[in-house]
C-alpha positions in Angstrom: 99.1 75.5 96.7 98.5 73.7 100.0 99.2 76.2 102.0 97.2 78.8 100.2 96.4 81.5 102.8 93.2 83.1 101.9 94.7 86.8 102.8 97.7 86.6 100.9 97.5 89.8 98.6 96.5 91.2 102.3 99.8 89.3 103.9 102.6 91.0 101.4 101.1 94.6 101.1 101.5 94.7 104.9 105.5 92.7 104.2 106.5 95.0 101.1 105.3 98.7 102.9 106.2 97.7 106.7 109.7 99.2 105.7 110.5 103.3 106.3 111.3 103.9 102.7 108.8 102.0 101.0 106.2 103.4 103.0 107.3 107.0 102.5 107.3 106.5 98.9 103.8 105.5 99.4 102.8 108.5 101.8 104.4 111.1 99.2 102.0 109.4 96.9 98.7 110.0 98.3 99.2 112.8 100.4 101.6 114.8 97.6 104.1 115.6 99.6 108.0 115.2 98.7 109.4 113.6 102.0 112.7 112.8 101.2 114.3 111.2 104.9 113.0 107.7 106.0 114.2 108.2 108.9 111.1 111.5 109.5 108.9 108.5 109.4 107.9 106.1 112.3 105.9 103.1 111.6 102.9 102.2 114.6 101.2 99.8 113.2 99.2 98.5 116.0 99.6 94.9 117.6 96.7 92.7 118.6 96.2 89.8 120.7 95.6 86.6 120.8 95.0 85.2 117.1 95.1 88.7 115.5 99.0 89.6 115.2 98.1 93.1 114.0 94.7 95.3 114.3 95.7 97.5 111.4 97.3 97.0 108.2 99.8 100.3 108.7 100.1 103.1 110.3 102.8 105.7 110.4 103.6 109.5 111.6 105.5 111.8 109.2 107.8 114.0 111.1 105.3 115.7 113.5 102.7 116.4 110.5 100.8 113.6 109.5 99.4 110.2 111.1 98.4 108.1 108.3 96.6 105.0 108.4 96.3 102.8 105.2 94.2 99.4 105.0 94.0 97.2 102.0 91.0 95.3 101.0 90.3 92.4 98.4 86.6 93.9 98.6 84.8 97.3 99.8 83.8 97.5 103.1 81.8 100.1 104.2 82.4 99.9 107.9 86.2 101.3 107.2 85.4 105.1 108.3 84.0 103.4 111.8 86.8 100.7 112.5 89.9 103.9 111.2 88.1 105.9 114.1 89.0 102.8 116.8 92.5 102.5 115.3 92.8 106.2 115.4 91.7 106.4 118.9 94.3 104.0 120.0 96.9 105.4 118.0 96.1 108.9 119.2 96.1 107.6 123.2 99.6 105.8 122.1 101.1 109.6 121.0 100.6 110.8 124.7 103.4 109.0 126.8 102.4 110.7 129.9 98.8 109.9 130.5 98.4 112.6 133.2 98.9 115.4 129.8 94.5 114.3 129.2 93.9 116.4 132.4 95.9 119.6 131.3 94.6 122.5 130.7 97.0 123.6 128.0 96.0 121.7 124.3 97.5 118.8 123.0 98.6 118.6 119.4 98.8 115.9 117.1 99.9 115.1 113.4 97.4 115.8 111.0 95.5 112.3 110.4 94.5 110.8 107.0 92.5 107.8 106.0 93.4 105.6 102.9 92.2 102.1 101.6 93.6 100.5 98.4 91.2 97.7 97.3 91.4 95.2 94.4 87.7 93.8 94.2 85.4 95.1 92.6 86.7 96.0 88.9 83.0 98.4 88.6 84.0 100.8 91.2 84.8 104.1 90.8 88.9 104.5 90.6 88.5 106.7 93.6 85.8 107.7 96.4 85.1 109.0 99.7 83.7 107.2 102.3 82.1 109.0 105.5 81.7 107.8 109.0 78.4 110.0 108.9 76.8 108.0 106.1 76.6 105.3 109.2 74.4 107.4 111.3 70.5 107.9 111.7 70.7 111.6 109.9 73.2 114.2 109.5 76.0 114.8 112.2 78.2 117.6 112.3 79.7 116.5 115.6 81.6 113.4 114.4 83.1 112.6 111.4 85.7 110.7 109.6 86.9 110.1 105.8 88.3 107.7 104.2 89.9 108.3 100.4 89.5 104.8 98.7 91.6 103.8 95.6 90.5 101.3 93.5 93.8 99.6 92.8 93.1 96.8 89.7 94.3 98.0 86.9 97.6 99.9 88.5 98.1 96.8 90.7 98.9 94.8 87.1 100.8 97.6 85.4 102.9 97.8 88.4 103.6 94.2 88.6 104.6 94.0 84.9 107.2 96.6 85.3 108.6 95.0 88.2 109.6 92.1 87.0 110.6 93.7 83.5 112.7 96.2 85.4 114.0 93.7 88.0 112.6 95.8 91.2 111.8 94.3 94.3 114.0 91.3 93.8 115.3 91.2 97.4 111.7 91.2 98.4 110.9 88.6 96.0 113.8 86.3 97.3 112.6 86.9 100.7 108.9 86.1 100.5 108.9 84.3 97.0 106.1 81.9 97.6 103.1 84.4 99.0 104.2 87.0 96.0 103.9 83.7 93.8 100.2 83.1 94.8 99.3 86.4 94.5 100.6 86.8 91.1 99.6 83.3 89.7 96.1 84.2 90.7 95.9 87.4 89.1 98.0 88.4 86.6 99.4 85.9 83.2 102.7 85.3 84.6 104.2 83.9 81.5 103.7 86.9 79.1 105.5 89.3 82.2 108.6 86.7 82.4 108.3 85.9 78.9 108.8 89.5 78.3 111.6 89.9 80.3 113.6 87.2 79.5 113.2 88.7 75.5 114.9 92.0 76.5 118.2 89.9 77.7 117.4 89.7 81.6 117.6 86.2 81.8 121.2 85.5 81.8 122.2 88.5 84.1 119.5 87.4 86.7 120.0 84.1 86.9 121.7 83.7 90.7 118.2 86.0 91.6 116.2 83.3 90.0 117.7 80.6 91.5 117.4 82.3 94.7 114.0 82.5 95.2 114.0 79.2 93.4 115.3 78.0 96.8 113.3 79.9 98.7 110.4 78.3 97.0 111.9 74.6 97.6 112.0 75.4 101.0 108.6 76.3 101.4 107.0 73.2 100.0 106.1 74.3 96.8 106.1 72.1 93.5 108.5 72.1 91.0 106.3 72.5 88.3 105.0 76.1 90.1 108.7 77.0 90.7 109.3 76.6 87.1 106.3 78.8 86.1 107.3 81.4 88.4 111.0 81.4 87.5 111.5 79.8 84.1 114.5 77.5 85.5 114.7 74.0 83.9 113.1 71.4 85.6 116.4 70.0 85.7 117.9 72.7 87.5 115.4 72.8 89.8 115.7 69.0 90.3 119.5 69.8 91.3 118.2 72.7 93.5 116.1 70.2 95.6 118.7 67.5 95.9 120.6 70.3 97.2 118.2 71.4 100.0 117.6 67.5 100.6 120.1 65.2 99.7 
């Protein structure tokens, strides 16, 4: 894993949900709503600069009820409630397309916001909590505040996982961006009972152009053949051919 990238579980959340469908499915989750049309949702996940390609994980309106802003963390960090209220700010100033509307008299309405961070650190913390922007100050405030709902995500991350590859879901994604899902899931989770699993329940022969797929994909991006065949379960033979292939 040469090219391990230290924010990888950090690198395919923002991949997999920057997509209108996945990300409502996501949004009905935590706000428990039953959104049904992509199309009501607008993704505005805001860009940096210079090294930073994005500022935010993701960021979305519903419709014209909602702004939701969802960050994901390998580890707590208390300082979420005051970096959501820069993003928010920003994403708020974005909403208004004519600048000059800051100056009315008449009020300006905006979707409802709402704060979430999934994190995957810390097994020992509670499976959900609030955290407050007014916890940051020297005393109690009643002028400003700010919540974030955190979710701790372990033990649903590896259930989830599990049923995706025993169910086959996600495998366009997986073709697409085998090699970071590979490192995250070689790192967490016992790859070998999941496959293992699914080959027993008669996948294996129906999904073998998917395997061989990201089998490529993984070829292409440097990776060993000895990690492709964990990943996969192809032969080292067929993966042999599969190189030649790429680079006669």
């Amino acid at each position: 894993m040469a090219n391990y990238n230290a924010q990888y579980r950090d690198t395919v959340f923002r991949s997999f949900f920057n997509d209108q469908t996945r990300l409502l499915s996501l949004c009905n989750a935590v706000l428990e709503t039953d959104y049904t049309n992509p199309d009501e949702l607008n993704i505005n996940t805001l860009e940096g600069i210079f090294f930073d390609k994005q500022k935010n994980d993701i960021s979305c309106t519903i419709h014209n009820h909602f702004l939701v802003l969802v960050e994901h963390q390998t580890s707590v960090n208390e300082n979420m409630p005051f970096r959501c209220l820069s993003y928010v700010a920003e994403l708020l100033n974005n909403l208004v397309k004519d600048k000059h509307k800051r100056y009315y008299k008449g009020l300006i309405k905006f979707p409802r916001p709402k704060f979430f961070v999934f994190y995957d650190g810390d097994k020992h913390e509670p499976l959900q909590r609030q955290m407050r922007l007014s916890d940051a100050f020297d005393g109690d405030s009643d002028s400003l505040e700010l919540i974030v709902t955190a979710f701790n995500i372990n033990d649903a991350i590896s259930r989830a996982v599990k049923f995706c590859l025993d169910n086959s879901i996600m495998g366009d994604y997986l073709v697409k961006h085998a090699e970071e899902v590979f490192n995250m899931l070689a790192l967490e989770w016992n790859l070998d009972d999941a496959l293992q699993a699914r080959f027993e329940e008669g996948y294996e022969d129906g999904r073998e152009e998917e395997r061989e797929a990201i089998a490529l994909n993984m070829i292409r991006s440097g990776m060993l053949a000895e990690n492709i065949h964990e990943f996969t379960r192809l032969s080292l033979e067929r993966i042999r051919e599969l190189e030649k292939n790429i680079h006669p």
